[in-house]
N, C-alpha and C positions, 0 to 999 in steps of 0.2 A: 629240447625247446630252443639252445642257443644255436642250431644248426639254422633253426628258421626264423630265428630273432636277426641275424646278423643280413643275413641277404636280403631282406625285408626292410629293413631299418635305410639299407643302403641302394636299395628302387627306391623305397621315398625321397631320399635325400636326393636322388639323381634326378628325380619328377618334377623337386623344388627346385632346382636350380636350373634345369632346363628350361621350364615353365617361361620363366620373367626372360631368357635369352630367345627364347622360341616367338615371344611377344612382341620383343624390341626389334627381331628379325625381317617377323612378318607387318612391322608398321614403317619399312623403310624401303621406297621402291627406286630402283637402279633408275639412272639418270645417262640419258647418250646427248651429245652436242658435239658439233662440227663446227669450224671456226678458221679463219686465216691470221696471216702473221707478216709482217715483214721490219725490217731492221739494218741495221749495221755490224760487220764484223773488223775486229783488228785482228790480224795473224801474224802468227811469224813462224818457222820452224825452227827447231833443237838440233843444231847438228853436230855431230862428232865427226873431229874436234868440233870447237865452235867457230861461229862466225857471228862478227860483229851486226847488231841490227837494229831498229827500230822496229816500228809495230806496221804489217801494211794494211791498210783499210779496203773493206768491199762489202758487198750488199748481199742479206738475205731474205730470201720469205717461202712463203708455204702456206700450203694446206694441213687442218688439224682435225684428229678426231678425239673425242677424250669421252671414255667411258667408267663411271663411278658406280661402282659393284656396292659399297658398305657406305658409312657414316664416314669420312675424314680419307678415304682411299678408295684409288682406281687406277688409273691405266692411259696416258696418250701415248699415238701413232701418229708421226707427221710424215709429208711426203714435201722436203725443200727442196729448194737452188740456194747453192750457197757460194760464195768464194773467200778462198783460204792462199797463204804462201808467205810471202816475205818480200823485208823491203830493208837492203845493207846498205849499213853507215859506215860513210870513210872520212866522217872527223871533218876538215879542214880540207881533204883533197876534192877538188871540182867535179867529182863522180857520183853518180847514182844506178842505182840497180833494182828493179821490186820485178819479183814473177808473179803473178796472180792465174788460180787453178778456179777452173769451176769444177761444181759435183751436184748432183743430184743425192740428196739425202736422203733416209727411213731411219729413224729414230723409235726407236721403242721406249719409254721412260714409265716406271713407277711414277704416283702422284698423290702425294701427300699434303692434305691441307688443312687450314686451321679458319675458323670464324663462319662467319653466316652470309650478311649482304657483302662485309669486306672482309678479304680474304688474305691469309698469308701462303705461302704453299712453297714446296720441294719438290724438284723435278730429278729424275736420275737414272740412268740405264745408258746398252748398248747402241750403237748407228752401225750402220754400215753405209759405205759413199761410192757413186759411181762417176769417173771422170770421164767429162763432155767438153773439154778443152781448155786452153790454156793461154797467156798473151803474156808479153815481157816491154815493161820498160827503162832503157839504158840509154845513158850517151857513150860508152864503152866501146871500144871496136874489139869485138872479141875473137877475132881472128887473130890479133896482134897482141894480145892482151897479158898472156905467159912469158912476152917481151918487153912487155912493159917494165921501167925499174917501177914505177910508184906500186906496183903489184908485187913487189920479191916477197914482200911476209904476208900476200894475201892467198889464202885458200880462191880459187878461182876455178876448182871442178864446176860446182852447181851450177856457174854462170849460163855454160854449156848443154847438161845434162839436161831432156824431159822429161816430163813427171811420167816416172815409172812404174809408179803404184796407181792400175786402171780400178779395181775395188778398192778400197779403204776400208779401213773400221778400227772405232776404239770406243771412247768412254766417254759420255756429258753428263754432267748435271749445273744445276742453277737454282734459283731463288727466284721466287719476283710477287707481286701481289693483284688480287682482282676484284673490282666493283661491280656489282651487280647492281645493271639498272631497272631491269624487270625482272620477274620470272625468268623468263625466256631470253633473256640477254644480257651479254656482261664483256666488261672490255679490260685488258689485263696489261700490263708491263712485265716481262721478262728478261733476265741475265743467269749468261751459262758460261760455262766453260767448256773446253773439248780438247781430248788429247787424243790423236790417232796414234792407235800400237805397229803400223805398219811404214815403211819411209816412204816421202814422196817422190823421192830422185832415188836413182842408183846406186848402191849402200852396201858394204861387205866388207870384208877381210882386209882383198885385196884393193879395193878403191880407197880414194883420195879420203873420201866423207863414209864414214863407219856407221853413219846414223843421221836420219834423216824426218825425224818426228812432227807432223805438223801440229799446234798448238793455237785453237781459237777462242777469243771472248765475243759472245754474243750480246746485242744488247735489243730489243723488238719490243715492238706495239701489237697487240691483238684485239680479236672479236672472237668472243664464244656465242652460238644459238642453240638453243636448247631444243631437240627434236622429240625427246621423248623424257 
């Protein structure tokens, strides 16, 4: 009897407990919306050794898609332009230097969120970035620049080098929050961070800069529409 008592006992329990997840499943229907974005970035790169810097500022935006599979998670896909690089500090001497890179981005991010009409949410995943150009600005003559005395303790590879990392890719995530003003529409504020695993300048052993990481804060306004 206990042969049929035990595997019996334990389909029902499987039936009960399915049941009510099977319910809650089937009363929750996926959500697709498509939205834009645009913002400000501050960047700077990591270099090995370092170099002295401040933060350099550029512009982002994009297009978004964000699809919500469950209750509380989903999934966006962006496609941006962004710019990213640096902008060195010399203290007290009369010099300035910022390079500024653009990229076309794709962003894949988990999305995780909390509340109903207001929203709080986590964003996180891989990018990959394609570089579409570049612009630099200096009072520097840097032809002459390695003869410069005010230059004897500065690293002055990078000033030189172009950005040599045509693909990119690393890691972002962020925070930020979203008001729903209808159904069908909702407008959100977001901040990220980003660290690319790849250098943007010319980087190795034997070079001047061993590491060349670039590192940005995002900070954006959006629109989500809700298509389905």
């Amino acid at each position: 009897m206990r042969k049929y008592l035990i595997p019996g006992a334990l389909s029902l329990m499987s039936a009960v407990c399915w049941c009510p997840l099977a319910t809650a499943q089937s009363h929750y229907v996926s959500r697709v919306y498509v939205g834009g974005h645009a913002g400000v970035n501050m960047s700077r790169v990591e270099f090995t050794p370092g170099v002295t810097q401040g933060l350099n500022t550029g512009m982002n935006a994009g297009l978004n898609f964000r699809y919500i599979e469950q209750k509380h998670f989903g999934f966006i896909v962006e496609l941006n332009w962004e710019q990213r690089g640096w902008k060195e500090d010399f203290e007290e001497l009369p010099y300035n230097y910022s390079r500024t890179a653009n990229f076309i981005q794709l962003p894949f991010l988990a999305h995780i969120y909390f509340g109903n009409r207001g929203k709080f949410y986590i964003n996180a995943g891989p990018s990959v970035s394609f570089f579409v150009g570049e612009s630099t600005k200096t009072n520097i003559d840097l032809t002459s620049a390695d003869s410069n005395p005010d230059f004897n303790s500065t690293i002055t590879y990078q000033w030189k080098e172009k950005v040599n990392q045509k693909v990119d890719y690393g890691i972002q995530g962020g925070i930020g929050g979203e008001f729903s003003i209808n159904r069908n529409n909702s407008i959100y504020l977001d901040a990220r961070f980003y660290f690319g695993l790849a250098n943007l300048v010319k980087s190795g052993r034997t070079d001047p800069i061993r590491g060349s990481n670039p590192m940005t804060i995002s900070i954006s306004a959006g629109y989500w529409f809700r298509v389905k």
